[in-house]
N, C-alpha and C positions, 0 to 999 in steps of 0.2 A: 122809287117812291114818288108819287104826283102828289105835288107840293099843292096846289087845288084844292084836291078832296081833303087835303087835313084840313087847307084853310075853311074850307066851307064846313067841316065837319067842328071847326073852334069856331063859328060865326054862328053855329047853331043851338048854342049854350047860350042860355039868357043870363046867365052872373058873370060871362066875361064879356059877352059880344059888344060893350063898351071899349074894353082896353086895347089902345092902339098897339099893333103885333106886327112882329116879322119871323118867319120860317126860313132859315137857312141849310143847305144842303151841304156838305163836302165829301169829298172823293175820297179814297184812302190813304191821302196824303194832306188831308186837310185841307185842302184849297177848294173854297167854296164853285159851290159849281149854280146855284141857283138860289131863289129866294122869291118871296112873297109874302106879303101884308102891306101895310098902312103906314108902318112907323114912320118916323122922320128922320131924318137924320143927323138927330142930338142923341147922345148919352140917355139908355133908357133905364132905366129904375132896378133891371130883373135881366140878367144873362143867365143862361142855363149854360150846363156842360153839354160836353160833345160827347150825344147818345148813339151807340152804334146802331145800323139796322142789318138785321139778320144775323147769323152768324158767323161770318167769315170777314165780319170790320171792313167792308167794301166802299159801305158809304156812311155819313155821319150826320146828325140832325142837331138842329141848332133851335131856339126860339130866346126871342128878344121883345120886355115887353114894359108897355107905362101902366102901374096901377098908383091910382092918385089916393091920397092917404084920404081921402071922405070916405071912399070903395071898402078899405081899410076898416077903418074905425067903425062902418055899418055892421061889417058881419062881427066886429069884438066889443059890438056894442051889448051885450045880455056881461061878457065878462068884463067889461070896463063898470058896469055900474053893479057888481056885484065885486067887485074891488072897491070901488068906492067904499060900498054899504059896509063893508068887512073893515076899510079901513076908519071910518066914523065908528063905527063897535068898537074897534082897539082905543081909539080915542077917546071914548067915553068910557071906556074899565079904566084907564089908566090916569083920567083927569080924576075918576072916584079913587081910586088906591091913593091919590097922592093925599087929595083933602083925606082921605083915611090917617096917612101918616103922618102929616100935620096937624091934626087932634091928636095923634095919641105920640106925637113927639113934646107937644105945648102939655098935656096932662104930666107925661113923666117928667119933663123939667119945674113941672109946680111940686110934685112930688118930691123929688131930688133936694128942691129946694128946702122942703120942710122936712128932709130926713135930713139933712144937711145940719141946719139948724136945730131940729134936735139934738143931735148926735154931740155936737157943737157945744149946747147948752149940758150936755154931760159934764163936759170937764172940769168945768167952775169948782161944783159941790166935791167931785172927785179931790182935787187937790187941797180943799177945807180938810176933807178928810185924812189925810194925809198930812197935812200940817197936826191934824189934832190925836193921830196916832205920835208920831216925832215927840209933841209934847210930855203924854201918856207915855212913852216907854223912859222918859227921862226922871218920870214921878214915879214908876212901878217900883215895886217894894223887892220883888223878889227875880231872880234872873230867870226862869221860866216864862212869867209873865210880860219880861223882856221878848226872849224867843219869839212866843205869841204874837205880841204886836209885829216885833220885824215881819213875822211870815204872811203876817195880813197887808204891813204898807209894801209887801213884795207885790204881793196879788192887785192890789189897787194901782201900782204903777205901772203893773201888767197889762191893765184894764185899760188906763188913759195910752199906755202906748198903742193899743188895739182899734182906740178909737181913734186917733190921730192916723191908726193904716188907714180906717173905713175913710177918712173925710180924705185923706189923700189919694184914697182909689176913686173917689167919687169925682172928685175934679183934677184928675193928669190929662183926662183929655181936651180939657177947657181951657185950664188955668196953667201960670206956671208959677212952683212951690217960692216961697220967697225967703231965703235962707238966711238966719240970724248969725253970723258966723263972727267966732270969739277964739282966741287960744284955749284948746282944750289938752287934758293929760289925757292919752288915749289910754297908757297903762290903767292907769287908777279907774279910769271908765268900764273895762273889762274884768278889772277885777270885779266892781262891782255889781258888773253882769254875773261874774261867778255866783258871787254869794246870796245874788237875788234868785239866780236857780235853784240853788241848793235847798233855801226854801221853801221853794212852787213845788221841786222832784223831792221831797224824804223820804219817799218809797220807793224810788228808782236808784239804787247803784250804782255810780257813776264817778269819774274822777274827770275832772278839768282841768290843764297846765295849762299855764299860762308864759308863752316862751320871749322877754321882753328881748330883744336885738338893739332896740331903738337907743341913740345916742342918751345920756344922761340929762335927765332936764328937759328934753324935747318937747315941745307944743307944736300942736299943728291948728291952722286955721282951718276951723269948719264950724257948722250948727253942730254943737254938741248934742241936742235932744235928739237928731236924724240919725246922727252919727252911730249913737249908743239903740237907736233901736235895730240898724243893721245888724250891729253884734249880736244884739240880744237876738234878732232873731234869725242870723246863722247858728250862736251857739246853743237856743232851744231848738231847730230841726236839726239836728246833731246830736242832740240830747232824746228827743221823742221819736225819731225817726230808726233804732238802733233798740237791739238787747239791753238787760239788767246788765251793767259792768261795764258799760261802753267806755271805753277811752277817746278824750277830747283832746286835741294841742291846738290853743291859738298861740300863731306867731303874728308875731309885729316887729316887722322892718324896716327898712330904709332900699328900696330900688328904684336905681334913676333919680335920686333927687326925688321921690316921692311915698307920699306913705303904703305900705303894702300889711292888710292884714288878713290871715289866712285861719281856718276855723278846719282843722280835719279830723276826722271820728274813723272809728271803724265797724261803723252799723252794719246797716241791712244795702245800703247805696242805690243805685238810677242806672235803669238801664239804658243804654243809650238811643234805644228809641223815643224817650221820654224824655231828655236833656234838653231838647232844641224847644220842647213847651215849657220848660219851669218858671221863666220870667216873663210869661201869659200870666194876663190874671181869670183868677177863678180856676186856673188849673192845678189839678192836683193827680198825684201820680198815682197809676193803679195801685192799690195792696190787696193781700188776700185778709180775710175778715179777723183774723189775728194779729193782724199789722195795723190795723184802723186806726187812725187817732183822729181827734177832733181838729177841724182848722175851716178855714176858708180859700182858701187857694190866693191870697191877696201878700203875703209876708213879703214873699221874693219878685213879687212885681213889683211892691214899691221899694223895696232895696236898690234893683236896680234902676229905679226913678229917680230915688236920692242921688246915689253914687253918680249916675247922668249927670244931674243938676249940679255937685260938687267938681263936673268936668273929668270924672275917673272914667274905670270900667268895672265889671265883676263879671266871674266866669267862673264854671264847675270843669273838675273831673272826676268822674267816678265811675266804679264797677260794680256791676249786680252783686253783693256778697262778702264784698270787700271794705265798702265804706267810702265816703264820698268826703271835698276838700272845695271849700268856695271860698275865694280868692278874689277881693277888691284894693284896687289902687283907686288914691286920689292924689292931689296936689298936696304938698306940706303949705303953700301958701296961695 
């Protein structure tokens, strides 16, 4: 190979005949046998590998060379400024998306706020009502029209507990719940979950035990109004979530030095592909159009928001078919 002619045939290129070069030759042993170019003899920028020539790897070519980073940046100068250009576009959709979400994060928190406040201003009059049924069923003349009232201040208590889910699902992620906590009879609370059901369900079939374990006398410290909506509403999805005839057992115990109350039925139950979402809120589990009931998906998110905030836990087991059993501990004090 005449190391020459390559170099003059690279010296006849106008986009390199700049860059300072060297051509090196080696034998089939790698030891250089010749060379030619300009370089110097510092560390150049660009070694190549050792290209065979011919084919029988007799001898071996080398080149060594400075390309200075202006040389560079000349020829990726159309793709540097069309990076640029590409990168200023990303910059501008994404400086607009944001101001997008910060209008319409500032609108739904003004809204939030006045649904809030409505919802809020519900309760007042709700509990007027409720005082002035209590009165009324104590002046009714006849024990039917007793019935009546009870089944209506069922429904109304039903109602303020609904709206205490809404405002509590409204700010779990804000705020945290501020818990009035008093000695409460948890027996006597469940019962009165019973009997407030019995009311709402008169067309539903149904039996509730109520299995007490708990020492005699026992009170346990917590918000009694949290407390009693958990029950109420393990023992209404138990109740609505199941056949005409469904059997209910809440127990209430003592484990660990803590209270344990368990709500098990033998409905229609969660498959366990569906378990791991129940205390999602807004989630609700598939049914087929027979099974439908009314709800919001909100009950068992904040159950276990409560139970959290009381320092407990609550957990489900169930099987498709068999009926399902939800199960929260808290602290007795």
């Amino acid at each position: 190979l005449n190391l020459n002619t390559l170099d003059s045939l690279w010296r006849a290129s106008d986009s390199i005949v700049r860059h300072p070069h060297q051509f090196l030759l080696y034998d089939k042993d790698t030891v250089m046998i010749s060379s030619v170019g300009d370089l110097e003899s510092h560390t150049p920028d660009y070694v190549s590998q050792l290209h065979p020539i011919g084919t029988k790897g007799l001898q071996y070519l080398q080149i060594k060379a400075d390309i200075p980073m202006s040389h560079f940046l000349r020829h990726q100068l159309w793709t540097l400024a069309l990076s640029a250009c590409m990168m200023l576009l990303v910059l501008l959709c994404l400086f607009f998306q944001l101001t997008a979400i910060r209008r319409k994060e500032a609108l739904l928190r003004k809204r939030e706020m006045t649904i809030n406040g409505t919802i809020h201003d519900l309760k007042s009059p709700l509990n007027s009502v409720i005082t002035m049924m209590g009165w009324l069923k104590q002046t009714a003349p006849d024990k039917e029209t007793k019935e009546m009232l009870e089944t209506s201040k069922a429904g109304v208590r039903r109602l303020i507990s609904n709206i205490e889910a809404l405002l509590m699902t409204a700010r779990m992620d804000r705020h945290q719940v501020v818990l009035n906590k008093s000695l409460i009879d948890v027996p006597e609370m469940a019962e009165g979950v019973k009997k407030e059901l019995s009311c709402l369900y008169p067309g539903k079939p149904h039996t509730i035990c109520i299995i007490n374990e708990l020492p005699a006398g026992l009170q346990v410290m917590a918000d009694g109004m949290y407390i009693e909506n958990v029950i109420r509403n393990l023992m209404e999805n138990a109740l609505k979530y199941s056949d005409a005839g469904v059997m209910i057992e809440v127990s209430l115990s003592i484990v660990n030095e803590r209270l344990c109350v368990s709500v098990k039925d033998n409905g229609w139950g969660i498959a366990p592909c569906h378990q791991k979402k129940l205390f999602t809120q807004f989630y609700r589990v598939p049914r087929s159009e027979e099974q439908q009931q009314k709800g919001y998906g909100i009950g068992l998110a904040q159950s276990q928001y409560i139970i959290n905030e009381h320092g407990g836990e609550i957990m489900v087991k169930s099987a498709e078919g068999k009926g399902s059993t939800f199960t929260f501990i808290i602290p007795c004090r």
